[in-house]
Backbone as a ProteinNet text record, in pm:
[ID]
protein_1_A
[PRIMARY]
XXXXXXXXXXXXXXXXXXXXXXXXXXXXXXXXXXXXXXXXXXXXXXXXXXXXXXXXXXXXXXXXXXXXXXXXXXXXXXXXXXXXXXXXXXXXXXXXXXXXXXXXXXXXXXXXXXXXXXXXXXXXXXXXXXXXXXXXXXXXXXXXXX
[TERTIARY]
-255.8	-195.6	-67.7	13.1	148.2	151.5	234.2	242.2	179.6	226.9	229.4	79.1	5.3	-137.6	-194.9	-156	-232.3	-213.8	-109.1	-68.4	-191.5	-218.9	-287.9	-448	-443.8	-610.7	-663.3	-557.8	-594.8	-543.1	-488.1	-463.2	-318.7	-266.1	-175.7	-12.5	92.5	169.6	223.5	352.8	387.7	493.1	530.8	646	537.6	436.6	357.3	350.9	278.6	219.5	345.7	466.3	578.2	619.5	571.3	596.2	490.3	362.8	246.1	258.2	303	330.8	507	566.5	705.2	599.2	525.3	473.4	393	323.8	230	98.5	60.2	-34.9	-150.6	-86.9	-117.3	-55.8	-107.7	-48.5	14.8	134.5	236.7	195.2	210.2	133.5	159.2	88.3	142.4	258.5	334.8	419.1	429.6	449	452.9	620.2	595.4	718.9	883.7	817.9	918.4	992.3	912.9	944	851.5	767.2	676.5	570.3	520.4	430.7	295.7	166.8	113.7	-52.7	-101.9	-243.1	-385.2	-457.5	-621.5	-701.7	-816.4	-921.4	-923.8	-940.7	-912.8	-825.5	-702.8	-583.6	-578.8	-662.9	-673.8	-768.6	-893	-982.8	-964	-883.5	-787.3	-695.5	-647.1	-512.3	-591.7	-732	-821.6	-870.7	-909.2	-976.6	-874.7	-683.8	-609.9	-620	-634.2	-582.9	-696.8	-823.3	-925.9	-880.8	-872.9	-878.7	-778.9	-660.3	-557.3	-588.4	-629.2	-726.3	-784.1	-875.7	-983.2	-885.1	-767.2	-648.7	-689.7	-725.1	-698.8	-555.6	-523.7	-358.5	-360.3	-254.3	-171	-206.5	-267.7	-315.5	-387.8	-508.2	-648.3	-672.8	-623.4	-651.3	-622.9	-495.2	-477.9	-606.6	-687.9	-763.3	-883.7	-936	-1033.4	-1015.9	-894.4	-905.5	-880.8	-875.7	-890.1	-1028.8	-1115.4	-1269.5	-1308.2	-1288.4	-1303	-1259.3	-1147.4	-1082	-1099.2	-1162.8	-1114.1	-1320.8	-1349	-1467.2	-1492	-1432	-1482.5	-1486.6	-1448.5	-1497.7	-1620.8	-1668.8	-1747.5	-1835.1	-1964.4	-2048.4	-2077.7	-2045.7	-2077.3	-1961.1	-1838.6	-1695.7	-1699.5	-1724	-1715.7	-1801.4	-1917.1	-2025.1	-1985.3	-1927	-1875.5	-1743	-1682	-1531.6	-1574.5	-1636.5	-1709.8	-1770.2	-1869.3	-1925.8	-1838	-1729.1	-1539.1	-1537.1	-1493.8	-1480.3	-1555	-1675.6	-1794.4	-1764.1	-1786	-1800.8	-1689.5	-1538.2	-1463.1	-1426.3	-1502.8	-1522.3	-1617.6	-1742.6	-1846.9	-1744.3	-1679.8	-1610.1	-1505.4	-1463.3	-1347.9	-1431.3	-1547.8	-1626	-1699.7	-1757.2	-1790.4	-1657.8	-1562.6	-1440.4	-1435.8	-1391.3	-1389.7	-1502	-1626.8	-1761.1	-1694.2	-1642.8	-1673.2	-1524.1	-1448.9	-1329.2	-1393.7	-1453.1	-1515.4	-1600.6	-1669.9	-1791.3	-1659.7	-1543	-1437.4	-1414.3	-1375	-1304.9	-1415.4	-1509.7	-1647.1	-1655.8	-1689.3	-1697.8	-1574.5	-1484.8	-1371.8	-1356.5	-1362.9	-1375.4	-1471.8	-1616.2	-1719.9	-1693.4	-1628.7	-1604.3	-1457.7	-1378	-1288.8	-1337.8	-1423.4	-1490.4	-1545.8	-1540.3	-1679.8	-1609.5	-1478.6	-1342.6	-1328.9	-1414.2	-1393.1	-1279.1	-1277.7	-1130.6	-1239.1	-1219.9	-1314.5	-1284.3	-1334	-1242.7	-1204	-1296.3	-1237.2	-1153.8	-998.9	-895.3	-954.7	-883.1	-916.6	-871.1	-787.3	-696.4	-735	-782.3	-828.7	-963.9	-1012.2	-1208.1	-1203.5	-1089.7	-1099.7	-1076.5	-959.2	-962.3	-1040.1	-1107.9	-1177.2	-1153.8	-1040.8	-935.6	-1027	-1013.8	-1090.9	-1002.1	-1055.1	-990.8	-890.5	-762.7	-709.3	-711	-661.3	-744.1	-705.4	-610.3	-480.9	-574.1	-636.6	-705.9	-825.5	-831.8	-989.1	-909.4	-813.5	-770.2	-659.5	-615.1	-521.2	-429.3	-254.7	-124.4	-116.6	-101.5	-59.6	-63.9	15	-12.3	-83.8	-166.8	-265.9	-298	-362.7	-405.4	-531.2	-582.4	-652.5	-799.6	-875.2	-1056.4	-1133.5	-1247.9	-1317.4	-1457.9
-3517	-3392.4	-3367	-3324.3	-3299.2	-3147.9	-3140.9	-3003.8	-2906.2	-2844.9	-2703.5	-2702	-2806.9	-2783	-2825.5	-2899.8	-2875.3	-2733.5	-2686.8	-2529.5	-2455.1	-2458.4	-2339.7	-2370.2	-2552.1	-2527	-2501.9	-2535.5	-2535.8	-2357.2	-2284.3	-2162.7	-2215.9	-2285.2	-2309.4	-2304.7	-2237	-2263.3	-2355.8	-2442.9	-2585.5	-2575.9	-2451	-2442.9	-2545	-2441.4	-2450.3	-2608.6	-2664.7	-2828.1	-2891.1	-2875.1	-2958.1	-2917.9	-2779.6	-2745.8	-2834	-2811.6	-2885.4	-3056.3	-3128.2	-3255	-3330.8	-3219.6	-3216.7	-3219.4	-3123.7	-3166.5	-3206.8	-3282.2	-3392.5	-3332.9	-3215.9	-3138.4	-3252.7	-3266	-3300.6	-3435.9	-3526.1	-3642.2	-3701.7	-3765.4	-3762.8	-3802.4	-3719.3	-3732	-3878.2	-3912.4	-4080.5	-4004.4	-4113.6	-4069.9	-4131.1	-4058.1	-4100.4	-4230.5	-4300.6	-4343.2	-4283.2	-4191.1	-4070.9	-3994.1	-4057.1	-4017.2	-3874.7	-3818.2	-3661.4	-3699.6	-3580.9	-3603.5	-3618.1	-3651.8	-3671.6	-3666.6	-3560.1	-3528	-3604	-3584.7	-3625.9	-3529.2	-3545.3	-3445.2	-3447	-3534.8	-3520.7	-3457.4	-3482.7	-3386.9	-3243.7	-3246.4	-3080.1	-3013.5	-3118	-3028.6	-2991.4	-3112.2	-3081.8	-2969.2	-2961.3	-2820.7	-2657	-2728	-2562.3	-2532.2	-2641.6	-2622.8	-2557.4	-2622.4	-2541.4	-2441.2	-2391.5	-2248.8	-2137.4	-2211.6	-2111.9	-2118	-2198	-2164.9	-2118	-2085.5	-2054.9	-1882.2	-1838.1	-1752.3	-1657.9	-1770.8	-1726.7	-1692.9	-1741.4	-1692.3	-1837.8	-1989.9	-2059.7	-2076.5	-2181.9	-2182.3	-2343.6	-2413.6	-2524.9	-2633.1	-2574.1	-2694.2	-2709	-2637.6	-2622.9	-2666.4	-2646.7	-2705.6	-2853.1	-2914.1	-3040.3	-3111.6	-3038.5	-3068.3	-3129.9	-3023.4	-3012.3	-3087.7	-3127.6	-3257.8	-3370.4	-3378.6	-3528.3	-3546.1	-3452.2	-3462.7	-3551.1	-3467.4	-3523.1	-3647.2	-3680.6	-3802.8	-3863.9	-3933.9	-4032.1	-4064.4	-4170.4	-4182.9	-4282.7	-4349.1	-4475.7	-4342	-4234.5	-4156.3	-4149.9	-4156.5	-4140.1	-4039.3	-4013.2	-3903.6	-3785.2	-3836	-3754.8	-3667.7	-3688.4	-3671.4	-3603.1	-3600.2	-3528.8	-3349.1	-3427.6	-3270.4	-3238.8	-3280	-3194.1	-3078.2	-3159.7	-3106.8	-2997.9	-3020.8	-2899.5	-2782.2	-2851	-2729.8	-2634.3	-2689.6	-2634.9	-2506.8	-2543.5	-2462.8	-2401	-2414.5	-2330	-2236.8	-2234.1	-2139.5	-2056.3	-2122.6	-2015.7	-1917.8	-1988.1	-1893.2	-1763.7	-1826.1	-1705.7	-1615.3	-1629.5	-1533.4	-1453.7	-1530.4	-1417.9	-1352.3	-1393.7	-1341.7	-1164.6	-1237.6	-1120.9	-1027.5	-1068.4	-920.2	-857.3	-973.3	-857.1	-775.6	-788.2	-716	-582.4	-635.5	-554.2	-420.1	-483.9	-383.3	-341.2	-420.3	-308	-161.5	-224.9	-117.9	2.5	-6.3	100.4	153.7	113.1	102.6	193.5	156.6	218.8	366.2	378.5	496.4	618.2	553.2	665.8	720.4	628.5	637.4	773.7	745.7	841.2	945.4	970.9	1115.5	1186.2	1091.6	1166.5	1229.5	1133.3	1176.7	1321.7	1343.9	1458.3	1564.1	1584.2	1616.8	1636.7	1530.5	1548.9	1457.8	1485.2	1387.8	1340.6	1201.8	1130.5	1160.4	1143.3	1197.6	1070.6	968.7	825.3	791.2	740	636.4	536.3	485.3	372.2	293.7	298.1	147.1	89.5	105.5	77.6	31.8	82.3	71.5	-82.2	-58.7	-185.3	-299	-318.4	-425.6	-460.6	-352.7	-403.4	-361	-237.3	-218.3	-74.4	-78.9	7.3	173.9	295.9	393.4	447.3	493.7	592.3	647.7	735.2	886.6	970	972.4	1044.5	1031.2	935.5	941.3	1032.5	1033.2	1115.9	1286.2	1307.7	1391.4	1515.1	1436.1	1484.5	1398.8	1457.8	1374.7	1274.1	1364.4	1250.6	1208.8	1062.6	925.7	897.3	832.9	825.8	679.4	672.9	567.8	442.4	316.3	295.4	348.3	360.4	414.2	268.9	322	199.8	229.6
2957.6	2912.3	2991.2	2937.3	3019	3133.6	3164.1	3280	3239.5	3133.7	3070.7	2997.3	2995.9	2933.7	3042.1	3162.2	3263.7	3371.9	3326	3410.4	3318.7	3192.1	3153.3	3186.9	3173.8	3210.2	3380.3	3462.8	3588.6	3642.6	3563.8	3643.1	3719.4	3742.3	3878.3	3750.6	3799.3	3710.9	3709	3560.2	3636.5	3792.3	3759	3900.7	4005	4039.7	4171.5	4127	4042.1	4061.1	4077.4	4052.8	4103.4	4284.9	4314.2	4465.7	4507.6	4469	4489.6	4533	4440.6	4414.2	4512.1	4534.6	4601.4	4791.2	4795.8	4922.4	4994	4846.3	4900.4	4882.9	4844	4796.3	4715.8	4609.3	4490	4480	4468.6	4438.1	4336.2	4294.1	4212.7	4066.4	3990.9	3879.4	3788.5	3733.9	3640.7	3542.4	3500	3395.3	3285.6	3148.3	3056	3005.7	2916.4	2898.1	2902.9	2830.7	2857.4	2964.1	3076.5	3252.1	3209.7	3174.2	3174.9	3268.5	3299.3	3362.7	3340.4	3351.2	3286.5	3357.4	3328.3	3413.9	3294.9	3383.2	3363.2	3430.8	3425.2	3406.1	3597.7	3668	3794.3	3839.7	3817.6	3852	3827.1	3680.2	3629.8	3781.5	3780.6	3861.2	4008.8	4067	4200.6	4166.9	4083.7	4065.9	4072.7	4009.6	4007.6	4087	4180.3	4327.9	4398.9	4397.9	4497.9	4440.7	4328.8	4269.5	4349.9	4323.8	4348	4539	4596.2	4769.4	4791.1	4696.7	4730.6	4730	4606.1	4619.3	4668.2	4788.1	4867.7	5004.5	5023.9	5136.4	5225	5164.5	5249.8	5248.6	5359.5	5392.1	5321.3	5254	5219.3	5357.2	5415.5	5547.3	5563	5507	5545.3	5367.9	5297.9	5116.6	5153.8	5211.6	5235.6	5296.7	5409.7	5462.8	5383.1	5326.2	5239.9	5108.1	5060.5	4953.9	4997.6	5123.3	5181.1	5217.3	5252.1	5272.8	5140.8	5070.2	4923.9	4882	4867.4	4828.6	4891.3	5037.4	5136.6	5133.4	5015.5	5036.9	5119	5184.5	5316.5	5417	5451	5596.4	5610.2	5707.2	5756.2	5743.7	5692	5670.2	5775.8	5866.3	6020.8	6004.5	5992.2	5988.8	5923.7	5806.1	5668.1	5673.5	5787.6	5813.7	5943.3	6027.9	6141	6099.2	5976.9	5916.8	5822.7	5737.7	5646.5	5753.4	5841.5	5932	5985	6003.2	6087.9	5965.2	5887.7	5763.1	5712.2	5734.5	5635.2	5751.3	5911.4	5973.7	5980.4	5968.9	5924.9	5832.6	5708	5580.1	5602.4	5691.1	5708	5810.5	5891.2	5968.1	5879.1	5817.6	5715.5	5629.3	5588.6	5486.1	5549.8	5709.5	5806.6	5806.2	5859.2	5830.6	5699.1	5585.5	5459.4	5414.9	5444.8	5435.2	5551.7	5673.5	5742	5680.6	5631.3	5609.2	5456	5405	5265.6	5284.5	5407.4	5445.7	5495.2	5576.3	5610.1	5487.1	5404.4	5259.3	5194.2	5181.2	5095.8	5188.4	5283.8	5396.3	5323.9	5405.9	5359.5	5209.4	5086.1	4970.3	4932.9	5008	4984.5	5025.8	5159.8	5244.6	5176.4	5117.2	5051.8	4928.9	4856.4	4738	4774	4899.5	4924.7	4960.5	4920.4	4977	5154.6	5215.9	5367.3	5378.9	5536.1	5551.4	5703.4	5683.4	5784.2	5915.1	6012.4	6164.9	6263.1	6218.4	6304.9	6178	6228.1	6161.3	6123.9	5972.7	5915.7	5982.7	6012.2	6065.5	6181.4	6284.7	6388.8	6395.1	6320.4	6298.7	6183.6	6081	6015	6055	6132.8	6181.5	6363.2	6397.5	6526.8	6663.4	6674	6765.1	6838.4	6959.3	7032.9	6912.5	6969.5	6872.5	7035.1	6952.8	7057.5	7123.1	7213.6	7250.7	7174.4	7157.7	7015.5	6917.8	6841.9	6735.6	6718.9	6896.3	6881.3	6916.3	6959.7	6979.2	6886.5	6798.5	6743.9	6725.9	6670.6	6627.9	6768.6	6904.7	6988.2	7025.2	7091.1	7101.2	7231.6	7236.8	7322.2	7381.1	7462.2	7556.7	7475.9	7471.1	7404.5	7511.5	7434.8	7497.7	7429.1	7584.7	7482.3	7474
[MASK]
++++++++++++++++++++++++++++++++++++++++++++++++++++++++++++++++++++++++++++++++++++++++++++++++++++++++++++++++++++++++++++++++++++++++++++++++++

């Protein structure tokens, strides 16, 4: 299939699979006589995998990573589960923050709903940060507490 029917089945537009393929992402597609480019069902499903981790907020270095797990079947099995384990545990950690900034998110949502106005700051509690004294005090700027 050429670009533009592999842009619609993989989600990825053709821009991206030529940025993709320009940096080694994606490996250089076969070409038709015509010099076009020219995908298969592998290529589609590599383009949907970056689309989806791209997604999930992995980075272009850590996707590289993870389709070489894949593609490189002489590695070593040990290799392959020490490298996944790397990654699964960093997914459960980003997964632990966004739970933990939904539960902020959900909180405040409810107490505004309730027309209260919450008294600990979002911003500090979401991402993990001791609270102010200012925060606990009023407008001004304050010392961190812990």
């Amino acid at each position: 299939m050429n670009i533009g029917r592999a842009a619609e089945a993989s989600g990825v537009s053709a821009k991206m699979i030529r940025y993709y393929e320009r940096i080694g992402l994606v490996r250089p597609a076969d070409r038709t006589d015509g010099n076009y480019r020219s995908f298969g069902p592998r290529e589609v499903h590599e383009l949907t995998f970056i689309r989806r981790a791209r997604d999930l907020g992995f980075s272009v270095e850590e996707i590289t990573q993870l389709l070489e797990l894949w593609r490189e079947r002489e590695r070593p099995a040990e290799q392959v589960h020490a490298t996944a384990n790397l990654h699964l545990a960093d997914l459960e950690a980003r997964i632990a923050g966004l739970q933990a900034l939904a539960d902020v998110l959900r909180d405040l949502s409810e107490a505004c709903a309730k027309g209260e106005r919450p008294e600990a700051p979002i911003l500090p509690k979401a991402i993990g940060l001791p609270l102010l004294a200012a925060d606990r005090t009023g407008p001004r700027r304050g010392t961190y507490l812990s």
